[in-house]
C-alpha positions, 0 to 999 in steps of 0.5 A: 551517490546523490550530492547535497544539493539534489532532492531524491525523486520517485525511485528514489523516494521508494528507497527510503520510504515504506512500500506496500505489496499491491492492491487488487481489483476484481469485477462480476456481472460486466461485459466490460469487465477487464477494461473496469479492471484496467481502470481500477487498477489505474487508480490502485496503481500507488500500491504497486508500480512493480507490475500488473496482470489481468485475469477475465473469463467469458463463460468458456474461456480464459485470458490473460494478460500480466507483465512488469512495468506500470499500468498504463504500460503493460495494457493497451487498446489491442490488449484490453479487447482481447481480455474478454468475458463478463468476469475479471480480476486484477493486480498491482504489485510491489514484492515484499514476498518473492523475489522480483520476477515475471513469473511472480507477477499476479494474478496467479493462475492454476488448474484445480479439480479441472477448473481454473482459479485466479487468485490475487493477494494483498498482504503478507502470510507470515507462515508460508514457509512452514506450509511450503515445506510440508508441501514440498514435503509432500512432493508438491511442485510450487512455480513461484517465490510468492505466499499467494500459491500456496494459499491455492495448495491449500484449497487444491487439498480441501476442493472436493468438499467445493471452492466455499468451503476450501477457502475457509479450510485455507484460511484456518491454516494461513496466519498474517495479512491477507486480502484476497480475490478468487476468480472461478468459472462462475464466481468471484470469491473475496475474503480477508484475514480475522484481524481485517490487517489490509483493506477490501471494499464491495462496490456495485455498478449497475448489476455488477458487483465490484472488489476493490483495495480502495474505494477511489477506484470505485469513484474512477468506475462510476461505481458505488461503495457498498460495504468493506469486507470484514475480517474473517468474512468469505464473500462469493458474488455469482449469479445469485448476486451476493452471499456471505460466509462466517468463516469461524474465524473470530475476529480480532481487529487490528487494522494496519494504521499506515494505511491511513498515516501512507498507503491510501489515496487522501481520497479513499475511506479506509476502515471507515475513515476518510483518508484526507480529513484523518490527514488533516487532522494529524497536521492540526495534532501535530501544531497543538504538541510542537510549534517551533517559531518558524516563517512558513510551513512546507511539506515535500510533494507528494508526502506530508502534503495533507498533514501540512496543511492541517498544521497550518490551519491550526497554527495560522502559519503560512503554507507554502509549496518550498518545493516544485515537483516535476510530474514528467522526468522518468526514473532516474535510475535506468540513465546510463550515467551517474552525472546523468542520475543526478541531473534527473533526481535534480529536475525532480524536486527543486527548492524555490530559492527566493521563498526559502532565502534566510527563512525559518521552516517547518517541513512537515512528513508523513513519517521517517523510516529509513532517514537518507532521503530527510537527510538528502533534502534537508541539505538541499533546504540548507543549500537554498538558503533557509535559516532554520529548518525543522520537522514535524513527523505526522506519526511516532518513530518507526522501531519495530519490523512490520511481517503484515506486508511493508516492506521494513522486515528488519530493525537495521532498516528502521533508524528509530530503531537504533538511534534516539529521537535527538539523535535522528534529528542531528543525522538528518541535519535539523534545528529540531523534530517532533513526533505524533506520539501513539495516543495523538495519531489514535486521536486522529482516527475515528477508530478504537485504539484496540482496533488498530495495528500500532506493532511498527511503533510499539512492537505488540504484534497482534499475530505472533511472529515469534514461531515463523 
C-alpha cells in the first residue's frame, strides 16, 4: 500500500495509466541490419517494456534473439553480432492480447510451405478468437496466447497462391487494429488495418529501406521518413526496391487519437501531425476553457509535461517543475519489502516543498484513466503544503473500453465511467477539474473529426465489437 505522502513511479505509473501493445521496427538492404534494428527499438522502447526480440536472416540463414526485459537488457555486443544478414526485424512489446510469457515474446517465427516467416504486430485483432476456434476446429496446432499467429494460420492456408497475395487474403479475414511487418527470405512485407488505427512509417537510409512504429527511430538511425503506410496498403520491399498493393480493403480512417494525446514521443509525427506542437496546442485549448486563479502551473514528469507548458504560455502563468523526478531508481516493485517499496516510489518523484508551501496550483495531465495515482499525488501536493490544488485534463473522460490495443478493455476499469466529473474531482481530492471536451481535442489536430478513433471518449466504435 502507497501511503499519502508518496508520488507513484514508473511501475507504478503503468498501473494506473493506459498502456500500449508494442512498437515494431524492421530494415531491408543493410549489412548492419539487427544493430539498426536494435537502435530502432531502443527509440520505440516507450511502447513496450515487457520484452523485446530480433529476427535477421543473411541470405541462407536464420537468427534470433528475444527474451523479456527492456532493450538494452535483452541485447548486448556478443548478441548483435551474432544477429547477422542484411534483413531485420524487431519488437517491443506490452501484452494486452496474451498472457505475460516468454513464448509470447515477438517476433514470432514459423515455417510456412518450407520458408521461414517473422511476423511482428502492433494492435489488436478483435476476432482472433472466432478464427482460433475454427483452427482449432480444424486440428491446428497454435503455440502461443497471442493474435499475431493466427494472422500466420492465415497466410499458411492461402501461401500457394504466393506471400503477397496470402496477406491480402488474411487481411479480409482479421478485423481491429493491425500494424503488421513480415520478414520472408527475401522481402519485408509491411501492411496496415483499412481504418489506419496504429501507426506505420517507411524511412530510407542510404539504399536501405525502413519500417518503423514512429518516425524518431528514423531520426535515432539517421534515416529519412519517407511516407506512412496507408490504411489497407501491402507494402513488399525486395530487391526491386519498393512496391505497393491495394489490398481491396476500402479504407475507412479512424486514427487512434491516444497516440497523439499518450503513446507517441513529443518527437514523432503521427498521422501527419508533430506530436509536441499537438501537445502544446491542447495546453493552450485547455487555458482558453478553464482558468482556475492559481500561482503557477506544474505537470507530473513525464505526463502532461507538454500540455503544460502550452497552457502556460497561453494564460502567462508561470510554469514550474513542482516535482523532481529521479531517472536512476529501478522498479519498486522487485524490492523485497513494503517499507522498502515505498522508499523507492518515494525517491521517484519528490514534491519541491518550498515552491509548492501555501501556493495555488494547476497540475496539468495528459489524461485520467483509472484515478489511484491522481489521487496518490494529489495527496502528497496537500502533504508539501500547497494551498489549493486543481487539474486540468488535456483530453475528455476516459468512458468506454478500448478493443484496438490500450489496455482499458472493460468499463470497471474506467473511473469516468461510473462516476461524474465532479465526482472524480472529489475521489482524487482537488479544488476543481476541467476537461478537453471531444471538439477542442479535434481542434488541436490538424486531422478531420471523422478521420479519428474518438470511441474511449464517445463510445462509437468504427469497427463493431458487439459479434467478438
Amino acid at each position: 500500500m502507497v501511503t499519502n505522502n508518496t508520488l507513484l513511479g514508473d511501475y507504478n505509473e503503468c498501473e494506473d495509466s493506459p498502456r500500449e501493445e508494442c512498437g515494431i521496427f524492421a530494415v531491408y538492404g543493410n549489412p548492419n541490419a539487427a544493430n539498426l534494428t536494435y537502435f530502432g527499438l531502443y527509440a520505440l522502447q516507450h511502447r513496450g517494456q515487457e520484452s523485446a526480440g530480433i529476427v535477421s536472416f543473411d541470405g541462407n540463414d536464420i537468427y534470433e534473439h528475444k527474451a523479456i526485459g527492456l532493450v538494452p537488457d535483452v541485447f548486448s555486443e556478443q548478441t548483435l553480432a551474432k544477429l547477422k544478414g542484411h534483413m531485420a526485424i524487431g519488437h517491443v512489446r506490452y501484452s494486452t492480447l496474451g498472457s505475460s510469457l516468454p513464448i509470447n515474446t515477438q517476433p514470432f517465427r514459423a515455417n510456412i510451405a518450407q520458408q521461414s516467416i517473422s511476423i511482428a504486430h502492433n494492435g489488436s485483432i478483435i476476432n482472433t478468437r472466432i478464427i482460433r476456434n475454427s483452427f482449432e476446429d480444424k486440428g491446428a496446432i497454435f503455440q502461443t496466447t497471442m493474435d499475431s499467429e493466427v494472422v500466420l494460420h492465415l497466410i499458411a492456408r492461402n501461401i500457394k497462391n504466393g506471400i503477397e497475395n496470402a496477406v491480402i487474403e488474411a487481411m479480409k479475414c482479421i478485423k481491429g487494429a493491425y500494424s503488421i511487418a513480415i520478414m520472408t527470405k527475401d522481402s519485408i512485407i509491411a501492411f496496415r488495418d483499412p481504418n489506419g488505427f496504429r501507426p506505420l512509417s517507411i524511412g530510407k537510409l542510404d539504399n536501405a529501406y525502413i519500417i518503423s512504429s514512429e518516425t524518431c527511430a528514423f531520426d535515432l538511425v539517421g534515416a529519412e521518413y519517407i511516407r506512412d503506410v496507408q490504411p489497407g496498403e501491402v507494402c513488399v520491399i525486395d530487391n526491386n526496391g519498393i512496391r505497393s498493393t491495394d489490398s481491396g480493403l476500402k479504407p475507412n480512417r479512424s486514427h487512434c487519437i491516444f497516440e497523439l494525446v499518450y503513446f507517441a514521443r513529443p518527437d514523432s509525427t503521427v498521422y501527419g501531425q508533430n506530436v509536441y506542437l499537438f501537445r502544446k496546442k491542447q495546453g493552450q485549448i485547455l487555458a482558453r476553457n478553464f482558468r482556475p486563479d492559481v500561482d503557477l502551473v506544474m505537470p507530473f514528469p513525464d505526463s502532461g509535461s507538454y500540455a503544460a507548458i502550452g497552457y502556460a504560455q497561453e494564460s502567462k502563468i508561470p510554469f514550474e517543475m513542482g516535482v523532481i523526478r529521479n531517472h536512476y531508481v529501478g522498479r519498486t516493485f522487485i524490492q523485497p519489502t513494503q517499507k522498502m517499496r515505498d522508499f523507492g516510489v518515494k525517491i521517484k518523484l519528490n514534491p519541491v516543498k518550498p515552491l509548492l508551501k501555501n501556493k495555488r496550483i494547476l497540475i496539468v495531465e495528459d489524461s485520467i484513466v483509472r484515478g489511484t495515482t491522481a489521487k496518490t499525488r494529489v495527496a502528497a501536493l496537500q502533504d508539501a503544503g500547497a494551498k489549493e490544488i486543481h487539474m486540468a485534463v488535456a483530453c475528455p473522460p476516459h468512458r468506454f473500453p478500448c478493443y484496438y490495443g490500450i489496455d482499458f478493455n472493460s468499463k470497471g476499469e474506467l473511473i469516468a465511467a461510473s462516476k461524474s466529473q465532479q465526482e472524480i474531482c472529489e475521489f482524487i481530492g482537488l479544488d476543481s477539474l476541467g476537461y478537453l471536451t471531444i471538439d477542442n481535442l479535434v481542434e488541436a489536430t490538424c486531422i478531420p473529426k471523422n478521420h479519428l478513433c474518438l470511441a474511449c471518449f464517445d463510445g462509437n466504435y468504427p469497427v463493431p465489437v458487439d459479434n467478438f
